[in-house]
PLY file of the C-alpha trace (Angstrom):
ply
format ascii 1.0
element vertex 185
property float x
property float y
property float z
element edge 184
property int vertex1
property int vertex2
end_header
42.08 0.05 22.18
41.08 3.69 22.04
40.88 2.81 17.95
38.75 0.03 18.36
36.09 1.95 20.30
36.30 4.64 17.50
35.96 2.26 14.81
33.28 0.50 16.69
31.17 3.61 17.50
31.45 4.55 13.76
30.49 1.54 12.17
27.10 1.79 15.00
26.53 5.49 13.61
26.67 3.94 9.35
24.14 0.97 10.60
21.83 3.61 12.66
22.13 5.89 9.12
21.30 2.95 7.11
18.41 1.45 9.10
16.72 5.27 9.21
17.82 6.26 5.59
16.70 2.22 4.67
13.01 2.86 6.72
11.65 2.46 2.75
12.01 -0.65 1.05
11.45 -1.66 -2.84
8.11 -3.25 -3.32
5.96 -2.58 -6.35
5.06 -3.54 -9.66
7.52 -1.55 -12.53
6.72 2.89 -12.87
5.41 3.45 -16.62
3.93 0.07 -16.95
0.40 -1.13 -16.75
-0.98 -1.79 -14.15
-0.82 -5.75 -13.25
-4.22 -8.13 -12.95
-5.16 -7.79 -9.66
-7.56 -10.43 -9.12
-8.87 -10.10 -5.49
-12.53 -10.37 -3.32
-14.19 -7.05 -2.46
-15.42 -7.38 0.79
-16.07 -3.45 1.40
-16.04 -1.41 -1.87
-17.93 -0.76 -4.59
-18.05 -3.93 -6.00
-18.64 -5.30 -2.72
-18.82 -9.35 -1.98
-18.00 -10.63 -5.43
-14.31 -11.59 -6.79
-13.07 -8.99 -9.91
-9.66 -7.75 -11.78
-9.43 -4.07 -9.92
-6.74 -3.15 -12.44
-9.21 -3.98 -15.31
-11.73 -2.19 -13.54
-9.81 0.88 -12.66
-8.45 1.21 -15.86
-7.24 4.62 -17.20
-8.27 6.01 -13.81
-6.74 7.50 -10.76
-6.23 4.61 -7.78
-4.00 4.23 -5.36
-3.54 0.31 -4.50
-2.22 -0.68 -1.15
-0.59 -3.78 -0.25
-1.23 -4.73 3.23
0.63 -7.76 4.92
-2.12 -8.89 7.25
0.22 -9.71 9.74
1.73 -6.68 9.68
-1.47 -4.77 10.15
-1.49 -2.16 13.20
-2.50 0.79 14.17
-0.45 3.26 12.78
-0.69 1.72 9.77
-4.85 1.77 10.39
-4.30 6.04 10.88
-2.05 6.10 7.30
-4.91 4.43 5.32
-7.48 7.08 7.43
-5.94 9.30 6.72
-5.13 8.59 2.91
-8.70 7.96 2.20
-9.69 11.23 3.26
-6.75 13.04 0.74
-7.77 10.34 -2.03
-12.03 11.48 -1.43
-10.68 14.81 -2.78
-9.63 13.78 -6.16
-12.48 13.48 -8.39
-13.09 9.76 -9.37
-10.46 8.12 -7.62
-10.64 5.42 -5.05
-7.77 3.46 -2.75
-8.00 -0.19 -3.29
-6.53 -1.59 -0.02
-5.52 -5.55 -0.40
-4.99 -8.10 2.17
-2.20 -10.50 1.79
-2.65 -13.25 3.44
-2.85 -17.29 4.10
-6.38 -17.12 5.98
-8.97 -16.32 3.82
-11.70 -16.73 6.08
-10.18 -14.60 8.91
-9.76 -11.82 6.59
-12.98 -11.85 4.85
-14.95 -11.85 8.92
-12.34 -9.79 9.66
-12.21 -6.16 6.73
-15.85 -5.10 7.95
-14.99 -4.88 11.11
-11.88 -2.71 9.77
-14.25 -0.80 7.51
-16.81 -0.33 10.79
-14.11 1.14 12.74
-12.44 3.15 10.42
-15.64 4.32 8.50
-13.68 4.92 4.75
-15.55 6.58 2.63
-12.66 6.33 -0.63
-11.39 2.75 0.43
-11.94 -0.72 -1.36
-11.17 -3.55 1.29
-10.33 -6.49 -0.43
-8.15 -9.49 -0.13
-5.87 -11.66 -2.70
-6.82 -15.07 -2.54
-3.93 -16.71 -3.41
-1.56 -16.49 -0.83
0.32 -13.42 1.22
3.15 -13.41 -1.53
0.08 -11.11 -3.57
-0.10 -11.12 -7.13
2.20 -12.26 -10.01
3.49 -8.69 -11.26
3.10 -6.62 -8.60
6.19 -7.33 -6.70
5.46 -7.48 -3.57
8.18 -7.14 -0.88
7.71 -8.88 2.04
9.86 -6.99 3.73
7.10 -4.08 2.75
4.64 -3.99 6.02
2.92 -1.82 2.91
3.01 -0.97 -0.30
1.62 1.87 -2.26
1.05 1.75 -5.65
0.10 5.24 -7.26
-1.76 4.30 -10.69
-3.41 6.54 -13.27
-4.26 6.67 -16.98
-0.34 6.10 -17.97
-0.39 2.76 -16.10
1.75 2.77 -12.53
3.30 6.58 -11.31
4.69 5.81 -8.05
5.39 3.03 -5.69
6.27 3.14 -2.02
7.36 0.46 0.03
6.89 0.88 4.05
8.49 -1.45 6.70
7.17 1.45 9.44
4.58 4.27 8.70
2.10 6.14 10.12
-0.29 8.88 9.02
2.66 11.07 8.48
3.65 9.01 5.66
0.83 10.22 3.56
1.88 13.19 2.19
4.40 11.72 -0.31
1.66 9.24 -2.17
-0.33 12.30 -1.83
2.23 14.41 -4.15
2.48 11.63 -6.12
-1.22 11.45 -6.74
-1.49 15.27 -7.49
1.27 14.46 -10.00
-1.59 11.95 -11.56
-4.44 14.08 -11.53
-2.85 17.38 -12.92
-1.97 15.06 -15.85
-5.43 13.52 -16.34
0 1
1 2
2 3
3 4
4 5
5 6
6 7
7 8
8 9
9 10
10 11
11 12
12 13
13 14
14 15
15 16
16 17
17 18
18 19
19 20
20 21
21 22
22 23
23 24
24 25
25 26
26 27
27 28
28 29
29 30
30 31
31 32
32 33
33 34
34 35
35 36
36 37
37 38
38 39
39 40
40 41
41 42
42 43
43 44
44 45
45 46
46 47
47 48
48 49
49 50
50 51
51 52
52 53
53 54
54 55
55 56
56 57
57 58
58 59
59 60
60 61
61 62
62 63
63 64
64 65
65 66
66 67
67 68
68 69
69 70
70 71
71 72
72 73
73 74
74 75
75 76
76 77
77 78
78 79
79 80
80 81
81 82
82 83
83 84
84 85
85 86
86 87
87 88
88 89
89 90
90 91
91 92
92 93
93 94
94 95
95 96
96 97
97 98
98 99
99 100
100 101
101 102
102 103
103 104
104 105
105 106
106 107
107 108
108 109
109 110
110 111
111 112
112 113
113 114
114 115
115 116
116 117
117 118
118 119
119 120
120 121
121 122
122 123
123 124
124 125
125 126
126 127
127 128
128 129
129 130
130 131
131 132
132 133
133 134
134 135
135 136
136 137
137 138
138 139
139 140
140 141
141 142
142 143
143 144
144 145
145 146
146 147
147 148
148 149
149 150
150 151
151 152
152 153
153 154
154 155
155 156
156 157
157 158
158 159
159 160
160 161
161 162
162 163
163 164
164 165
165 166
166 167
167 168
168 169
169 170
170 171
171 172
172 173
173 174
174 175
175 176
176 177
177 178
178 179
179 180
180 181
181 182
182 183
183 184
């Protein structure tokens, strides 16, 4: 019996490693390629209220691209794009593209500049893919991934970062990653 318990209490401690070692899942489009088409609707940036390619746009410069499952969306996760946009402002030239994934198109698009009003980013594209919350052919998108964050930069895509949980703490690492970017530029 006493065996059991032992074996049982181990195998509890491996899952409760796993789960907090697994907090990060794969999501993302392929480091050291181009950047994918990302065909979306601006609803907040600069480019605001008409439909465009961001990776065509962006081209060659520094962006970090963020994957949001709308139905996922909370407030920590509100405080790590904050909080990301005002690290990103920093860095000369280079914007966060935030995109929605989602089946309601007309929910999102009332919903971003109310997002954008609360918030108040200064560095942050809202948009919103229109074809569905699986997001775009290419980039991968995990839907186990609450978000994903796609570093991006004149050598195509740096980093990627998949997120079942974060928070404003989480910002750091894209950070790094986007130093990594700009010191290359």
């Amino acid at each position: 019996m006493t065996s059991h318990r032992t074996a049982a209490a181990a195998l509890t401690l491996l899952a409760w490693a796993a789960a907090a070692a697994g907090q990060d899942v794969v999501s993302g489009p392929d480091r050291g390629k181009a950047v994918p088409a990302l065909n979306v609707f601006d609803v907040t940036g600069p480019n605001k209220d008409k439909k465009l390619d961001y990776a065509t746009d962006r081209k060659g410069k520094v962006t970090v691209y963020l994957l949001v499952q709308a139905d996922k969306w909370d407030r920590p996760m509100a405080r790590f794009i904050k909080k990301l946009d005002e690290a990103v402002r920093q860095e000369k030239d280079a914007l966060v593209v935030a995109v929605w994934l989602t089946d309601d198109n007309d929910k999102t698009k009332n919903y971003l500049p109310l997002a954008q009003q609360s918030l108040q980013l200064q560095g942050t594209a809202l948009t919103f893919f229109q074809d569905g919350k699986a997001g775009p052919k290419g980039w991968n998108a995990n839907d186990d991934a609450h978000l994903t964050a796609v570093v991006a930069g004149p050598n195509g895509v740096a980093a990627t970062f998949g997120y079942r949980s974060l928070n404003e703490t989480d910002v750091p690492g894209v950070v790094k990653e986007l130093k990594k970017v700009t010191e290359k530029k």
